[in-house]
C-alpha angles and dihedrals in degrees: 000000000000119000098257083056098052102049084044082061107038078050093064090037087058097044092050088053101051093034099039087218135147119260091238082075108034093057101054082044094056086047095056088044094041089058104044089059103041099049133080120258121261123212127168128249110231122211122173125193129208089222115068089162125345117188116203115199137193101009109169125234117256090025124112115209150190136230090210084055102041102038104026095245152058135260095256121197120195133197108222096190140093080229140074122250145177126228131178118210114201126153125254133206106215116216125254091274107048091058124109114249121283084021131106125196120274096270091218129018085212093082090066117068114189116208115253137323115020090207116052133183109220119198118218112301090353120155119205120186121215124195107221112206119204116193122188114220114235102260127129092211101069091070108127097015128141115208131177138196142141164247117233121194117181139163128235113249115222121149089342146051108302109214137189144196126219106209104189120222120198123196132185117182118223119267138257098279119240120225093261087056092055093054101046092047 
């Protein structure tokens, strides 16, 4: 019997002993002792992002654009810890039945470009900022489509809890224009 087995032993021996209990219990019990102090300890990484959910309405068909442009501002993604970490944005199509109602998911994730680098080192409380751009295909059958993905950041594991944020984009492509559209555009 090696070292590491027989403490673990003399351990339950001596549980048993001070609690009078069964084996049955004391062994789940050094386990769970045993574990918490071997292990390393775990802490969460804590990123926080500026877009909960952003709706985007009337795009027209055949036109790229930009969140900075549209919205005033940029996707910002903000590390919450005394620590560095890593995180990798991509963006994600939900299924059907993750959408919102009235929404169905983004047909092509070709049609999102994210700025710059997709992973991204993030020193202790440090905020980047992303432009997303959005661009409409030429066809004349998404008018009056809605249409939802998202942004998914998300940490690298490692040693610790990898975690992620969901960041929900709505579109909703322009109309059919009416005839007094056409004349006032």
């Amino acid at each position: 019997m090696d070292r590491k087995n027989y403490q673990i032993l003399k351990l339950l021996v001596a549980a048993k002993r001070i609690f009078a209990i069964s084996r049955d219990i004391a062994l789940p019990l050094l386990i769970t002792y045993y574990l918490l102090l071997t292990t390393y300890c775990l802490y969460a990484k804590g990123i926080a992002t500026n877009c909960g959910e952003i709706s985007f309405t009337d795009l027209q068909i055949g036109k790229s654009y930009s969140m900075k442009q549209i919205v005033y501002q940029p996707y910002i993604l903000t590390n919450k810890n005394d620590v560095p970490i890593t995180v990798h944005l991509s963006v994600k199509i939900p299924t059907k039945s993750e959408c919102k109602n009235g929404y169905e998911p983004l047909p092509d994730v070709s049609w999102i470009e994210l700025e710059g680098e997709k992973n991204v080192m993030l020193l202790p409380y440090q905020k980047i900022e992303k432009d997303i751009k959005i661009t409409i295909p030429k066809n004349k059958k998404l008018r009056g489509s809605r249409f939802q993905f998202y942004i998914n950041s998300e940490t690298s594991a490692g040693r610790n809890i990898g975690i992620g944020i969901d960041s929900r984009f709505l579109i909703t492509v322009e109309r059919k224009k009416t005839w007094l559209q056409k004349i006032f555009r």
